[in-house]
ZAFIMAR-759121 format. One line per 2 residues: their letters; for each residue x, y, z of C-alpha. Coordinates in steps of 0.02 Angstrom, whole numbers, plus 50000, padded with zeros to 5 digits. Layout:
# residues N
A	X/Y/Z ~ ...
***
This chain:
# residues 509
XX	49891/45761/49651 ~ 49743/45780/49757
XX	49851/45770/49925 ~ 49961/45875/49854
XX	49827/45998/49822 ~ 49759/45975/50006
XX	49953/46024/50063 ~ 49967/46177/49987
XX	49825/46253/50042 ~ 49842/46194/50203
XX	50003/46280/50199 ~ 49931/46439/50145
XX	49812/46450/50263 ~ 49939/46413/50396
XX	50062/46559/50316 ~ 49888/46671/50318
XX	49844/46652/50478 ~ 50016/46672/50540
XX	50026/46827/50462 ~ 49866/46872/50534
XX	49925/46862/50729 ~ 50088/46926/50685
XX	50047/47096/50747 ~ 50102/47185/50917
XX	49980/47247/51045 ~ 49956/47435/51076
XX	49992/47436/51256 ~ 49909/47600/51347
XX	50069/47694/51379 ~ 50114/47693/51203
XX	49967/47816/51214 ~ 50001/48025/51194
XX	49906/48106/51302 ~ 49804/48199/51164
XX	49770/48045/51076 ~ 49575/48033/51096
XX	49553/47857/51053 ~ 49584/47710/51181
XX	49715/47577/51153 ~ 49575/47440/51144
XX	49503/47529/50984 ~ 49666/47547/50917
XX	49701/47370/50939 ~ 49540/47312/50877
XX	49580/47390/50709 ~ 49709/47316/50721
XX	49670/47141/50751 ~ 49536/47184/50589
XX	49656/47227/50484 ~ 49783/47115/50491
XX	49642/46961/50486 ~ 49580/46995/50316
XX	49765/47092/50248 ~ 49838/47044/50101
XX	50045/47036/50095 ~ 50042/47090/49892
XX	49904/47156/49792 ~ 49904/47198/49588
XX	49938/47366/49535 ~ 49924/47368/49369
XX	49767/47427/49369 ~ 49833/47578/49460
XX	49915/47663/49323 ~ 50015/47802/49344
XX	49880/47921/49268 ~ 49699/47872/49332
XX	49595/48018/49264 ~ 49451/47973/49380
XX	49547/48006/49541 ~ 49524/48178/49623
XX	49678/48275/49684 ~ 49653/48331/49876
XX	49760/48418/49978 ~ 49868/48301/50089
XX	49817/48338/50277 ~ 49855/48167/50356
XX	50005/48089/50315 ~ 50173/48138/50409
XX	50270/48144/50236 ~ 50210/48302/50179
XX	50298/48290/49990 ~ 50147/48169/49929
XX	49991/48212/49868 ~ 49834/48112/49851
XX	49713/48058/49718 ~ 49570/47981/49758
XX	49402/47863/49707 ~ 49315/47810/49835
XX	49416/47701/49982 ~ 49574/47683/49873
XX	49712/47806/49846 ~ 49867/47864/49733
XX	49993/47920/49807 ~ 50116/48042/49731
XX	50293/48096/49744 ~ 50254/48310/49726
XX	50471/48344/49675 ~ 50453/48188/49532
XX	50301/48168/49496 ~ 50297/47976/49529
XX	50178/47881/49565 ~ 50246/47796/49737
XX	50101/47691/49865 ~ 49940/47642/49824
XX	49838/47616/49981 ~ 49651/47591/50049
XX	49563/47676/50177 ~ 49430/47582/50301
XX	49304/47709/50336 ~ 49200/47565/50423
XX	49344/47553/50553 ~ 49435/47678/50664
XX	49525/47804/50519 ~ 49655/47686/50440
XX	49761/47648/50278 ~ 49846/47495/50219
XX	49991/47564/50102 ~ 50055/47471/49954
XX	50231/47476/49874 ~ 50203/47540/49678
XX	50228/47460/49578 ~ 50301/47279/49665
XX	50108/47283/49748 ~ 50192/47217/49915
XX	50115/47297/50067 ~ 50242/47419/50154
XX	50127/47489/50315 ~ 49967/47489/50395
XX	49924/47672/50465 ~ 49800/47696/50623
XX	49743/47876/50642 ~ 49699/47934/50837
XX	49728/48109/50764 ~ 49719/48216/50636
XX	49903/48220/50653 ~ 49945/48081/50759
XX	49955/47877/50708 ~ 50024/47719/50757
XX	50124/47628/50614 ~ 50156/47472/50588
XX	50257/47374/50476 ~ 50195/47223/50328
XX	50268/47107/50476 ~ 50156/47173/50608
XX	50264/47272/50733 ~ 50241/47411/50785
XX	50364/47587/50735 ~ 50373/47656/50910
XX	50290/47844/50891 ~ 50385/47900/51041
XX	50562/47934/50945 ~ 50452/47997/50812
XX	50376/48132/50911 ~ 50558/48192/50980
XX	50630/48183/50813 ~ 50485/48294/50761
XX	50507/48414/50925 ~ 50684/48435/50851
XX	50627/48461/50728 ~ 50511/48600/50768
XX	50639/48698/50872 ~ 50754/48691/50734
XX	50628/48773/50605 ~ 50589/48906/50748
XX	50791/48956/50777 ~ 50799/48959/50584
XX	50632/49028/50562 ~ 50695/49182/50672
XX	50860/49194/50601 ~ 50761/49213/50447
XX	50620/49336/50513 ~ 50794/49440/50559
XX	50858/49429/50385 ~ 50709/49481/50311
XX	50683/49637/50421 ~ 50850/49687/50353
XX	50818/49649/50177 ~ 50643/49731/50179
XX	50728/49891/50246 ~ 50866/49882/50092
XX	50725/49845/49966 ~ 50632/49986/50040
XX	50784/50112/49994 ~ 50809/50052/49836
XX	50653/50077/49797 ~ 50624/50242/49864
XX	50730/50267/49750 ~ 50670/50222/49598
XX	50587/50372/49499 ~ 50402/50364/49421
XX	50368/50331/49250 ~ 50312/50490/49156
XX	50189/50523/49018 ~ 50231/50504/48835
XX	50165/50689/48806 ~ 50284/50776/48941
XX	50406/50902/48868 ~ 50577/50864/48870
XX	50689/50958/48965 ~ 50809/51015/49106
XX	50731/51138/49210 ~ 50556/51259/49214
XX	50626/51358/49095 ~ 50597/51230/48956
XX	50414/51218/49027 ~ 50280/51231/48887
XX	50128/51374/48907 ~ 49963/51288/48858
XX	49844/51411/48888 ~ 49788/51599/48963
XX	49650/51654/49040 ~ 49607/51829/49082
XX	49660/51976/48996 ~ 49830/52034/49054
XX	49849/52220/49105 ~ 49973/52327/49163
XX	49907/52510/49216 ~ 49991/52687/49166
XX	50024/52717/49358 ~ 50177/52632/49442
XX	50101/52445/49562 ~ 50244/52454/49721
XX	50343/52284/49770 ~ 50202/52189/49842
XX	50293/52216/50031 ~ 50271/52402/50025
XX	50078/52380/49979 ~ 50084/52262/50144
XX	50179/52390/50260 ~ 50059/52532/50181
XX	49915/52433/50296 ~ 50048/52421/50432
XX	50000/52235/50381 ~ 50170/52156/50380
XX	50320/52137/50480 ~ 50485/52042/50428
XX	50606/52129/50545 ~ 50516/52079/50693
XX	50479/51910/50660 ~ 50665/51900/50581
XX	50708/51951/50783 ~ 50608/51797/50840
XX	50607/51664/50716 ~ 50746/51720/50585
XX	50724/51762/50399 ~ 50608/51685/50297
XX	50456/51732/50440 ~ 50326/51863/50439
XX	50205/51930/50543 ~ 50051/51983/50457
XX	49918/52098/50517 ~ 49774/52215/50533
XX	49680/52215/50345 ~ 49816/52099/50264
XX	49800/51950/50388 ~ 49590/51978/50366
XX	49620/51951/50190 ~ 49752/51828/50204
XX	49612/51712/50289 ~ 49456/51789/50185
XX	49549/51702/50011 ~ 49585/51549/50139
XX	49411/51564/50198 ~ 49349/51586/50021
XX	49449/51430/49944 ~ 49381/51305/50079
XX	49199/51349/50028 ~ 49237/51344/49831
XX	49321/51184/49859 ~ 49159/51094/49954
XX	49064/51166/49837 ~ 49139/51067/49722
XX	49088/50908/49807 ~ 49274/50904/49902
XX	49252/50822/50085 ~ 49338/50986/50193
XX	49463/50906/50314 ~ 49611/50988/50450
XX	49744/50861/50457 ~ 49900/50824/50562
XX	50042/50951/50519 ~ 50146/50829/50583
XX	50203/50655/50511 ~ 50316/50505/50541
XX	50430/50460/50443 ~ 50363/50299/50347
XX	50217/50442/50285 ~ 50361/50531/50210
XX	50454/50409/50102 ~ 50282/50382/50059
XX	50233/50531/49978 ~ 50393/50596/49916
XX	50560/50560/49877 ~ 50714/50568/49984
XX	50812/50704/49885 ~ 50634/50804/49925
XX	50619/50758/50096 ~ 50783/50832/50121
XX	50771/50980/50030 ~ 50606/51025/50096
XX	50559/50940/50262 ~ 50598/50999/50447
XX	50611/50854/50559 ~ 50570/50876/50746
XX	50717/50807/50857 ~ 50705/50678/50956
XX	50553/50618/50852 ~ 50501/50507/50719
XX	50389/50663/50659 ~ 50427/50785/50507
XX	50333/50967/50486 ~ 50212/50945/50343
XX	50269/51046/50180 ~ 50083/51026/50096
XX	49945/50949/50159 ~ 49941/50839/50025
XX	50057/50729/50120 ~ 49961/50709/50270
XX	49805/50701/50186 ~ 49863/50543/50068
XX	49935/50451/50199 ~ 49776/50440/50277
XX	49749/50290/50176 ~ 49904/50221/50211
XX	49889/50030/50211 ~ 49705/50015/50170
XX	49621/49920/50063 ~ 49472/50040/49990
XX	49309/49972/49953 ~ 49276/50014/49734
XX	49107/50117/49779 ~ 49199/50228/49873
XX	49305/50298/49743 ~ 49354/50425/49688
XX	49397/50503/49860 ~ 49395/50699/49846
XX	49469/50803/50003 ~ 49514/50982/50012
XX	49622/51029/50172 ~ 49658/51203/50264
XX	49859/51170/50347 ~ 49995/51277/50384
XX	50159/51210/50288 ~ 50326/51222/50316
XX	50489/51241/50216 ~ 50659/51218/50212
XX	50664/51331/50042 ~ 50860/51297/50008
XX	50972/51425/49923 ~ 50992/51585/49870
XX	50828/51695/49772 ~ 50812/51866/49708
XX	50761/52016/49758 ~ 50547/51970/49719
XX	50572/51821/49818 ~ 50646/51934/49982
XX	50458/51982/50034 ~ 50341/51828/50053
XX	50352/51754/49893 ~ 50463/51612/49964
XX	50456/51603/50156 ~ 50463/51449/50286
XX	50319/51459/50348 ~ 50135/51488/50248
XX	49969/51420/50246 ~ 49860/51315/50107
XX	49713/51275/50032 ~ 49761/51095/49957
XX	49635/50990/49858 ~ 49677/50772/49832
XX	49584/50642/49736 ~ 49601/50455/49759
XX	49545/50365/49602 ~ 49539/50204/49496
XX	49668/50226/49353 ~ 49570/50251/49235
XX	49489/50388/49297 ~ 49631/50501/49330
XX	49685/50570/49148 ~ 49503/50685/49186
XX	49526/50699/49363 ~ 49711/50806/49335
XX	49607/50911/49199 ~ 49469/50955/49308
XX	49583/51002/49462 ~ 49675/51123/49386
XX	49530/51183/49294 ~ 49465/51232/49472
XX	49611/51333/49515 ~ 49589/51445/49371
XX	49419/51456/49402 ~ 49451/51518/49586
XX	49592/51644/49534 ~ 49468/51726/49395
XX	49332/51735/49496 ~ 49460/51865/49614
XX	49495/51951/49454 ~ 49673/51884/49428
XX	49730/51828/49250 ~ 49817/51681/49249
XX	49892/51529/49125 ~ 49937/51365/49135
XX	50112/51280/49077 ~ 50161/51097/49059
XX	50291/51063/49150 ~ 50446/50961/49044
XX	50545/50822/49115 ~ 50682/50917/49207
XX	50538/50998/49292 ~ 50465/50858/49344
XX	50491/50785/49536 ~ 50538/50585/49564
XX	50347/50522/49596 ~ 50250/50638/49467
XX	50170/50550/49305 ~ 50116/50729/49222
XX	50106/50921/49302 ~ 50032/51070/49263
XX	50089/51255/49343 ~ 49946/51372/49330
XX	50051/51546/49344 ~ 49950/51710/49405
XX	49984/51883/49309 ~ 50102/52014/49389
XX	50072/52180/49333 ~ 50223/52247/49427
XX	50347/52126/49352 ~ 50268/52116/49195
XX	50271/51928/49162 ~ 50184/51787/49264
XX	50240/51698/49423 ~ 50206/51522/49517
XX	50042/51503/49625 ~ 50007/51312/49597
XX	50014/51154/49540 ~ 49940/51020/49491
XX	50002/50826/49464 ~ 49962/50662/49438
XX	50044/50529/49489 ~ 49958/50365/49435
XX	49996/50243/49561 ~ 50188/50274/49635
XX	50130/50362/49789 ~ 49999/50210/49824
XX	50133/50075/49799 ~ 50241/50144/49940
XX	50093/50194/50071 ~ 49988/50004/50002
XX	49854/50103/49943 ~ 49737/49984/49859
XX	49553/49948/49830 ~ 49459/49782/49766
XX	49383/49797/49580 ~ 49232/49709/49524
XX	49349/49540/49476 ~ 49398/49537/49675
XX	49585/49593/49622 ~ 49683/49716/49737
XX	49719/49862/49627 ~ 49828/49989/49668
XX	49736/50164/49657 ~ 49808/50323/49575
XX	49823/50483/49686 ~ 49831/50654/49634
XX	49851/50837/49693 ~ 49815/51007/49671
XX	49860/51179/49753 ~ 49696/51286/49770
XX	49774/51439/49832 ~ 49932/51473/49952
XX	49928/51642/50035 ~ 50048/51732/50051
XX	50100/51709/49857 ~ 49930/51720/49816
XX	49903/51889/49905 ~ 50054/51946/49800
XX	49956/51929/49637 ~ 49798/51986/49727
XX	49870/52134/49774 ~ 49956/52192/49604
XX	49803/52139/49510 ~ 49675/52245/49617
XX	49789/52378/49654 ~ 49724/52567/49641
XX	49822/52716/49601 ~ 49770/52785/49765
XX	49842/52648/49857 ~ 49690/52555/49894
XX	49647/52379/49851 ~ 49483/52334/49768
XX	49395/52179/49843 ~ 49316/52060/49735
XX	49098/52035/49745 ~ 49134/51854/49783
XX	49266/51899/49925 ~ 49158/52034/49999
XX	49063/51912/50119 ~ 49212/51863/50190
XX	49294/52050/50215 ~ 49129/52097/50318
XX	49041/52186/50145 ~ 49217/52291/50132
XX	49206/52344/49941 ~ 49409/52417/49968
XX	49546/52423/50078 ~ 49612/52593/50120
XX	49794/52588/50151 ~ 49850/52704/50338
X	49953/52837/50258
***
């Protein structure tokens, strides 16, 4: 029994230290070129590891589930579906697609980086890992030899140039997709607010409030383009001759006024905190889908040919897509601007005979106001904005009221709007000079206008805009409303500064 005894482990130690030499040499031109580490390091890990290696360990007490592993992120191994848990020098290693617990293996941090990997759950070994690299290692096998790295590297090379032609075909793809997406949603209209009339068209819009007394005096107010011509302030014909209907030429008194209200709108406006700002009156494209939809663009926009540039129809457009793409920093909101711009129309179809002076032209100039908020300061935002345009228009002595505008009214990108109307003492009933909308966060999606709240999330902000005053409608009601039976044309006190101290206008003839 006790020779017996002596035989086995004689034979053991024989089948040990067989295993033990059983491994191939690293031979220097098995080396990459960025492998840092010499072959004599590599192959006196080697020669460590496979002295003291064991050809099956236990792994039951591996179980499946070991709580007091840590997951890491796998950055070493070439098989990039496993994950790792790990306590201490030994590691789990999972399958990520099942979820199975595959290798169990030991790292030698008192050696050159290495891992000896274990089959789960048979416990027999199945490799020995040396690291050179972060991503580069020489395997070897439970018998010692060595899995040549060279065929590994081309297979990976293929790899690679694989991923990049499919990568590309891809990058194609999704320039093509992005574009559709783009369209379809351009497309897609903004929500509006539960408290919007329903309707087809302005007619159905709902009056909400008046301020100023109308009047209409005994003595007869002329269409506002004879008040002009008495002043020898306007000229259709001419600029009909040179730029074709819809243009004017205004002049002597009229065009003083014309930029006095201008003048008069910029200064109310910074008064009221606004940040005063000139912007481009041209666009690209991208700035338009943007801000509006297509169905707008087209009705509205002049494009320049032969360029990727558009004729701003409101500053509003320009003025929003300054923040085109940014990511705005919380403390800076809200973001109040009011612009000076001349706009530019299309103004389709056909309009009667009060629209045939300069109530609807091609070409006018603005006084825009735009605010850049968090959400949930908007809802008072829209009530003080169009609060300031009454305010302006009664401070020139011009009645006005406001109306909600109903559904039908409403265009693609607008939440909730409000006309504010100025009295016409000719007509008899009240006419267009602004408006006012909000529309929460649709115009921000499409330009990727977004700020960071307190909780570090990317919100997306809501925009919103406001007409101040647009000469030459504005002059319109300006005219009627301080129109003399003598022909002449009170000015306002808080206009005066800006007509030289004029207290009237005397019309030529």
């Amino acid at each position: 029994m006790k020779k017996f005894l002596i035989l086995c482990i004689t034979l053991c130690l024989m089948a040990s230290s067989a295993f033990a030499a059983a491994y191939v040499k690293i031979e220097p031109d098995f080396l990459q070129p960025s492998q840092s580490k010499s072959y004599e390091q590599v192959n006196e890990t080697l020669a460590i590891i496979f002295s003291k290696i064991k050809p099956q360990i236990k792994t039951d007490k591996y179980p499946k589930y070991y709580h007091d592993f840590t997951l890491v992120k796998d950055d070493d191994t070439q098989n990039k579906s496993y994950h790792y848990v790990k306590n201490g020098n030994a590691e789990l290693i999972y399958n990520i697609d099942s979820n199975e617990l595959k290798f169990v293996s030991f790292r030698r941090p008192e050696l050159m980086k290495s891992r000896i990997i274990y089959d789960y759950p048979s416990g027999k070994l199945h490799a020995v890992q040396i690291f050179v690299s972060g991503a580069e290692s020489f395997v070897f096998s439970p018998d010692g030899k060595y899995v040549d790295y060279a065929p590994y590297v081309k297979e990976v090379k293929e790899q690679v140039v694989k991923i990049n032609e499919e990568l590309k075909e891809l990058e194609e793809r999704e320039t093509v997709l992005e574009k559709d997406i783009k369209e379809i949603m351009y497309q897609i209209p903004n929500m509006i607010a539960d408290d919007v009339p329903i309707g087809e068209n302005d007619t159905k819009n709902v009056e909400l409030e008046k301020f100023g007394e109308p009047f209409v005096p005994e003595y007869e107010i002329p269409y506002h383009a004879d008040i002009m011509k008495s002043f020898n302030g306007l000229d259709k014909e001419a600029a009909a001759r040179v730029s074709g209907n819809g243009f004017y030429y205004l002049m002597g008194d009229i065009a003083r006024l014309h930029s006095a209200v201008l003048a008069y709108a910029r200064d109310f406006m910074i008064d009221k905190g606004f940040t005063y700002c000139i912007p481009p009156f041209m666009i690209r494209s991208d700035a338009v889908n943007g801000v509006m939809s297509f169905e707008e663009k087209e009705a509205m926009m002049y494009k320049i040919e032969g360029e990727d540039l558009y004729l701003i129809g409101t500053s509003e457009h320009s003025m929003i897509a300054k923040f085109k793409g940014e990511l705005l920093k919380e403390e800076n909101l809200p973001i109040t601007m009011t612009s000076y711009s001349p706009c530019f129309r299309k103004e389709v179809g056909a309009h009667g005979i009060e629209e045939r002076g300069v109530y609807r032209v091609h070409q006018f100039e603005k006084q825009e106001m735009i605010v850049i908020c968090k959400p949930e300061e908007s809802k008072d935002w829209y009530e003080k904005m169009w609060k300031y345009t009454v305010e302006l228009f009664r401070s020139l002595d011009i009645p006005v009221r406001t109306l909600e505008c109903c559904s039908g009214d409403l265009a693609d990108l607008k939440y909730k709007s409000v006309d504010v109307e100025a009295w016409s003492p000719r007509q008899k009933t009240y006419f267009e000079v602004g408006s006012c909308s909000n529309l929460t966060d649709a115009q921000a999606r499409r330009l990727g206008i977004r700020y960071k709240n307190e909780n570090g999330e990317k919100v997306y902000a809501h925009t919103l805009n406001n007409t101040v005053l647009t000469p030459p409608r504005m002059l319109i009601a300006f005219l009627e409303n301080n129109y003399n039976e003598d022909g002449s044309i009170n000015i306002p006190v808080a206009l005066r500064p800006y007509m030289g101290g004029k207290e009237k206008l005397i019309p030529l003839d």
